[in-house]
N, C-alpha and C positions, 0 to 999 in steps of 0.2 A: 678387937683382937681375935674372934673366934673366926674368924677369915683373911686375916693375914698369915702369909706364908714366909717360911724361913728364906734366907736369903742363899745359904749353905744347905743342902739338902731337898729344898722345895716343898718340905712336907709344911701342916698347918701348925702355925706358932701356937695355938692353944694346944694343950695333950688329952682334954675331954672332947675335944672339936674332929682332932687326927683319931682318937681311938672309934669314933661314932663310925669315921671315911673309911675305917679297917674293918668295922663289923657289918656295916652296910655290903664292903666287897668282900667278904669270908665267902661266900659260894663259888664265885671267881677266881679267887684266890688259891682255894682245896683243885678247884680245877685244872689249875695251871702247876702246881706242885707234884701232883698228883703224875698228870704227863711228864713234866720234868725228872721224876722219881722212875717211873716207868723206860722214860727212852734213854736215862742216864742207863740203866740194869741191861737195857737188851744192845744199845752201843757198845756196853764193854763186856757184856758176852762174845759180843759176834768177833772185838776185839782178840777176845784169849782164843775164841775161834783159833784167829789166822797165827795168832803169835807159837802155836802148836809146831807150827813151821821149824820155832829156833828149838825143838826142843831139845835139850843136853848142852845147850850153850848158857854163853853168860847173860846173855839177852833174857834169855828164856825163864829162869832162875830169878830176875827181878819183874821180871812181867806179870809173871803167874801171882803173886802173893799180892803187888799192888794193884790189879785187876781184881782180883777176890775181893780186897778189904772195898772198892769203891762199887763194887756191884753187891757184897752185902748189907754196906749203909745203904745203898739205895733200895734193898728190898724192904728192909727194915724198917726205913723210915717212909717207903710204901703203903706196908701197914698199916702203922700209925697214925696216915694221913688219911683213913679213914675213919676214923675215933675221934679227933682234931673234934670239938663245937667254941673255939674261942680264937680270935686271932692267935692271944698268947700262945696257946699250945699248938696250932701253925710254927708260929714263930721258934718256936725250941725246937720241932721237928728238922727246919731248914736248916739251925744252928747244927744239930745234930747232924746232919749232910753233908752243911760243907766243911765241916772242918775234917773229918774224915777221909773225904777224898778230896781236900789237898794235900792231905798227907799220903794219898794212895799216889796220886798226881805226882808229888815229890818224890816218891820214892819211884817210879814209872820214868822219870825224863833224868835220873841218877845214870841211865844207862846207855844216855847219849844216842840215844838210835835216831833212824832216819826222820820222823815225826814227834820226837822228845821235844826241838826248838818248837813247834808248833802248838805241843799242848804247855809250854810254858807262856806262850801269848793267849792261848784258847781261854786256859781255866780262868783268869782272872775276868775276860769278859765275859765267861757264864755267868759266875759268881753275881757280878754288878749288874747284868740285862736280863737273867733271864730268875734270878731267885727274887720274888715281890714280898721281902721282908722289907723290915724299916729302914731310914738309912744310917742310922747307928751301926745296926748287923751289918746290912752290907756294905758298909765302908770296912769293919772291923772282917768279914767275910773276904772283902777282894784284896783286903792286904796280906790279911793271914797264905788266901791264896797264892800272892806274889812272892811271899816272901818264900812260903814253900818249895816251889817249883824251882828258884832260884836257885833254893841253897840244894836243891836235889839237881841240877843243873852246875852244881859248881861243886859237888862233893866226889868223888875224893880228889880228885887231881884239879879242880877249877876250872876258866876259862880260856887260859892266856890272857893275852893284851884284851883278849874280845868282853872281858869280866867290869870295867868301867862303862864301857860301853852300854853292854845287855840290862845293867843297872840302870841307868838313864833312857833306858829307852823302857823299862817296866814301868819308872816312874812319871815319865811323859803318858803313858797310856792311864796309868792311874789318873792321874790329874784331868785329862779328856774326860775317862767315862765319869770320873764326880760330876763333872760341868753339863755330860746329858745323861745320867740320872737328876742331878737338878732338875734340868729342863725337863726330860718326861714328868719327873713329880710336880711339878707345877701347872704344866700341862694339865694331865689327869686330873689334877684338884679341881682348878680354874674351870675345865669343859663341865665335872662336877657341881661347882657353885654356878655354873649358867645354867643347866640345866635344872637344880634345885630352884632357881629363881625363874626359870621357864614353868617349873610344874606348879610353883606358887602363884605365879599369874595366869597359868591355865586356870587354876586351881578358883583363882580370887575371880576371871570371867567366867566360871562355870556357874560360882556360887552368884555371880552379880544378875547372869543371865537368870539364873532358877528364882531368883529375889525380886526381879522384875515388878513393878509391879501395874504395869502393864502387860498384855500377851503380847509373847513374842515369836517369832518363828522362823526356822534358816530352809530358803527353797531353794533347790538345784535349778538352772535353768531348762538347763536341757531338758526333763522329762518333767515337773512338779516334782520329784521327789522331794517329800519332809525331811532336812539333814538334820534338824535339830528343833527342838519344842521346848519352852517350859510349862508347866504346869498349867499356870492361867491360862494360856491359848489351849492348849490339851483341853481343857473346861470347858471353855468359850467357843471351838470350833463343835466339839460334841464325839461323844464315845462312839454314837449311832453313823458316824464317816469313819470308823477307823478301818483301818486296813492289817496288813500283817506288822505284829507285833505293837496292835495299839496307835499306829501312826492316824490321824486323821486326814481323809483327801482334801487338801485344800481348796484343790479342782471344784469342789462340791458347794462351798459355801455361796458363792456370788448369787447372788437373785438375779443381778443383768449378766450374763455368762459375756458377755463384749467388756465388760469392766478387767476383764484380765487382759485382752487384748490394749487396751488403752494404757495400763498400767507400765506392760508392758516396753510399749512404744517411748511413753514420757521416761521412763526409765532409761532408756537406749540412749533417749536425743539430752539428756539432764544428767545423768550417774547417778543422782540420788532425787528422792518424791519425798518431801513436806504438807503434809493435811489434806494428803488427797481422801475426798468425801466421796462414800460409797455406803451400797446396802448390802449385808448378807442375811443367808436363810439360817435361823439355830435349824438342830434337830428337830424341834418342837414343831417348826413352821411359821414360826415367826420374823417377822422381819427387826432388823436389826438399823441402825444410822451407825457408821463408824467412820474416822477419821485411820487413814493408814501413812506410816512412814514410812519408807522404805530406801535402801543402798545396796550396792553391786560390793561384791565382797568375792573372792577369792577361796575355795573350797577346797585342798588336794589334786588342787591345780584346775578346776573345772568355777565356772562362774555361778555363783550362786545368790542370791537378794535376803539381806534379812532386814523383817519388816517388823513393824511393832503397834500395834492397833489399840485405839482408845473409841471406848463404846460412847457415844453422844447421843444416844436416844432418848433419854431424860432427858437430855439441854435439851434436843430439838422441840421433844414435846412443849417443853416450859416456852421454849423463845414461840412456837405456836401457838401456846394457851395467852401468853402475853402480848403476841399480835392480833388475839380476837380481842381480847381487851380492850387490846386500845380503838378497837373500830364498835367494842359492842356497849351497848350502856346496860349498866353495871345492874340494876333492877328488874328491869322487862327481859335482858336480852337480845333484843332487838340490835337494828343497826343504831350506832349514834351518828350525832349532827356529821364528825370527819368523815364518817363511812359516806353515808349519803351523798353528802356533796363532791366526792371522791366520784363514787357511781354516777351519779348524775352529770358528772364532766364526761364519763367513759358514752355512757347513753346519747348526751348530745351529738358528741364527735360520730358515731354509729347511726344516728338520725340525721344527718344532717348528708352524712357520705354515702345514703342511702334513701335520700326523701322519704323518712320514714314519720310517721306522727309521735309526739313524748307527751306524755300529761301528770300531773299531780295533783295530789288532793292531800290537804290540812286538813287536819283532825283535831277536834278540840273537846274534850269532856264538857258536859254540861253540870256546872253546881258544882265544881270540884272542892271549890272552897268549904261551901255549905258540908261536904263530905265530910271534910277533914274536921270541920269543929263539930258536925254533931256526931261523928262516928269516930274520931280522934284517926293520927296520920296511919296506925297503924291499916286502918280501914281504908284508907287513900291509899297506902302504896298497895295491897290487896286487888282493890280496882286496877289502880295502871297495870298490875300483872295480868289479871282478867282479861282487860281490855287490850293488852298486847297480844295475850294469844289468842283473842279471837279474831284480831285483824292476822293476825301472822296465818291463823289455818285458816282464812278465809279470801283472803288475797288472790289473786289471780296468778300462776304459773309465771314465772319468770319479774316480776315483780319485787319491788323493795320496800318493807315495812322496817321504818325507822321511827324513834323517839328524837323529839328536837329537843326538849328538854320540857319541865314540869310535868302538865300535862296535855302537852303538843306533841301529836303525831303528824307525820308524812309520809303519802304513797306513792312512790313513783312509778309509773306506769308506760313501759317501754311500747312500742309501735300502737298506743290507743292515742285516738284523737280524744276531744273534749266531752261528745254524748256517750263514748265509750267509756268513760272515768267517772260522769256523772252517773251511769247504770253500773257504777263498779262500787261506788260511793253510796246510792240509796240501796244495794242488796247489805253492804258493810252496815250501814244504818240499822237495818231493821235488823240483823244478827245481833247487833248490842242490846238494842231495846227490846229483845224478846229473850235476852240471856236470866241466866235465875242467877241474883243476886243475892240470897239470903247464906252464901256461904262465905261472900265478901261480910255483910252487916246487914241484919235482919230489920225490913221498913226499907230498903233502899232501892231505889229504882236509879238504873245506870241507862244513862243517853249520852251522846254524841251528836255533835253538829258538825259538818262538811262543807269545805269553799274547794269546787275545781278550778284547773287552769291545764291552756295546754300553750307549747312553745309556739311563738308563734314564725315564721318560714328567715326573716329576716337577724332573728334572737341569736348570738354565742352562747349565751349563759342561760343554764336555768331560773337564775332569780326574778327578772319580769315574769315569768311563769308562776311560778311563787308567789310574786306580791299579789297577780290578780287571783290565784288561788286564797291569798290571805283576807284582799277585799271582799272576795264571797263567803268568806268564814264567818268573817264579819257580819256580813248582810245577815246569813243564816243566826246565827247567834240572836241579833236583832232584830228578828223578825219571830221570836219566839222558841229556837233552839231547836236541837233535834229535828234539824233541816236539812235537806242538802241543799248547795246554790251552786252555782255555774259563774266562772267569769267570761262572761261573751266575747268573744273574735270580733262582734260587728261586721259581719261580712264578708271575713278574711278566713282563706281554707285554713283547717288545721294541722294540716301536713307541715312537714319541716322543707325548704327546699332547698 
């Protein structure tokens, strides 16, 4: 009901709803009264002005006294319509007004002059268009008015035959201006409740945009101008960019300064960008991973992009910590078995496209077993760590130290043929067996035995590589341990071709 309007009058069917639409416009309102009161007083002065013409006549004699009485309500209630702080007392002020001079009105067109038919039409449409009382008053205002003028209009001698007529033709104008007073009142309310329901959803996207809880940010096309920030992005982009009045340059953040350019472009050829992945610089100097979304939007008439950034540098690192993972074993560090043989497909293909030599070497702890039970496993994985990182810092440049599993290592060894891996293999050697062990478990002596293998020119795979690398592991093991051995070519280069 607090926005439904009357059907008669246009004003709002609730009366705490309509009195809210009157106080909200009381500034407007004094304004327009105010003018109204003012050009009613200096009209019908400049009036008695010229009516000075009839003076000594009968004209004269009624002009003068109903000119006076409508140009002192209007000083009066002049006044007063500066004191006015309530519609109410607006509203008594107007009642005050016009009834007064319709009766000055009346008594003014009593005299039949050349302009008396005139202001018997006139007053009644002031009355109803131009006084912004309720429509109560001004219905009961513009009849008072009509009736006035009428009977000053018809007093003392009437109208003749023209007396039926001039009646009907007041009352046809009445009936019109109810119909657009209506309509302006409903108008005015109507343009009212859109624009209350305008500033409530300005209102509810200002707060949604400030609530964000992503950064978000409105850029003008044409120059980068920042139109709009919320807080997070304000944060996010950093104090140490801002410009006048706190704006930050957005210009500033890109670490690839070509990612605005690109952004750009996709944006052109698409109208709007879904998880476009990019890096920015904070203030700090840090780099950043974010994910941006962005759409062409419409600014006070100029094209603008609002975008809204989600920082993904925690996922990235996480989904990187969990890609070494899964390539690294989980103990030593090292590469695991997927890594390896992953590398070792990339190595071959790279040997092979370039007659270049591959080799590997097995690693095997000697007595691991023996470790574990007289030193318990805590002391066994100790070792394999040891022993990881002494192959790892002692490896050759560009080389792959992997754990196969237990206590099985493998070296893979990019452009070395087969004596090249075996002297990569007995320097490895003698670094373990001359390592201090007594931080692993005191009494223990740490050895290793080694089987080379190189690809041989004919090979896809590294695994024949491999197995003759395994059968010299073997050999070496069984020949006393803490050996290196070789799996022989037989007379075949070790090149790949």
């Amino acid at each position: 009901m607090a926005e439904q309007l009357g059907r008669i009058g246009g004003e709002f069917a609730d009366p705490a709803r309509e009195a809210r639409f009157r106080a909200e416009r009381l500034p407007e309102t004094l304004r327009h009264i105010r003018l109204l009161f003012a050009a009613s007083a200096i009209l019908n002065a400049l009036f008695l002005v010229s009516d000075w013409r009839f003076a000594g006549t009968e004209h004269f004699w009624v002009a003068v006294p109903a000119r006076g009485l409508v140009i002192a309500a209007s000083l009066i209630c002049l006044g007063l319509a500066f004191r006015v702080t309530a519609f109410a007392m607006a509203e008594r002020v107007m009642i005050g007004w016009m009834l007064p001079v319709a009766v000055g009105v009346g008594i003014l067109v009593s005299s039949h002059s050349q302009i008396a038919l005139f202001a018997v039409m006139m007053l009644p449409l002031i009355v109803w268009l131009a006084v912004p009382a309720t429509f109560r008053w001004t219905a009961i205002g513009g009849a008072t008015a009509s009736i006035a003028v009428l009977a000053g209009w018809f007093w003392p001698n009437g109208a003749g035959g023209a007396t039926f007529g001039l009646v009907m033709a007041m009352a046809v104008l009445n009936v019109a201006l109810v119909l657009v007073v209506t309509r302006m009142n409903r108008l005015v309310r109507m343009e009212s409740l859109a624009a209350g329901k305008l500033a409530t959803s300005r209102s509810l996207l200002e707060q949604t945009f400030e609530a964000s809880p992503v950064p978000m940010v409105v850029v003008r096309r044409s120059d980068n101008a920042v139109l709009r920030i919320n807080s997070l992005a304000r944060s996010f982009f950093g104090g140490d960019r801002a410009g006048a009045g706190g704006t930050p340059d957005i210009t500033s953040v890109y670490a690839d300064p070509a990612d605005a350019d690109r952004l750009r472009q996709m944006l052109d050829a698409q109208g709007r960008l879904t998880g476009y992945e990019m890096q920015i610089r904070t203030p700090q100097g840090d780099l950043r991973d974010i994910l941006v979304s962005t759409s062409q939007i419409e600014v006070d008439g100029e094209i603008a992009q609002i975008s809204g950034v989600i920082d993904i540098t925690r996922r990235k690192q996480l989904e990187e910590h969990l890609a070494r993972l899964a390539k690294t074993d989980a103990l030593t560090g090292l590469a695991n078995r997927g890594q390896y043989f992953a590398r070792a497909e990339e190595e071959m293909l790279r040997a092979r496209s370039g007659s270049k030599p591959l080799a590997v070497v097995m690693i095997d702890l000697d007595h691991f077993k023996e470790v574990n039970d007289r030193f318990g496993h805590e002391a066994g994985d100790r070792a394999l760590k040891a022993t990881a990182a002494l192959l790892a810092a002692f490896a050759p440049a560009g080389s792959l130290v992997a754990r196969l599993g237990g206590e099985e290592f493998a070296l893979l060894l990019p452009e070395t043929d087969l004596a090249g891996a075996t002297g990569v293999a007995e320097h490895l050697r003698t670094v373990i067996e001359n390592c201090d062990c007594s931080p692993i478990a005191e009494g223990l002596s740490l050895t290793a035995s080694f089987g080379c293998g190189a690809v041989r020119p004919a090979e896809t795979t590294i695994e024949p590589a491999m197995g003759r690398a395994d059968r010299a592991l073997y050999a070496a093991k069984t020949s006393g341990r803490n050996r290196v051995e070789s799996g022989h070519l037989k007379g075949v280069a070790s090149s790949v071709a």
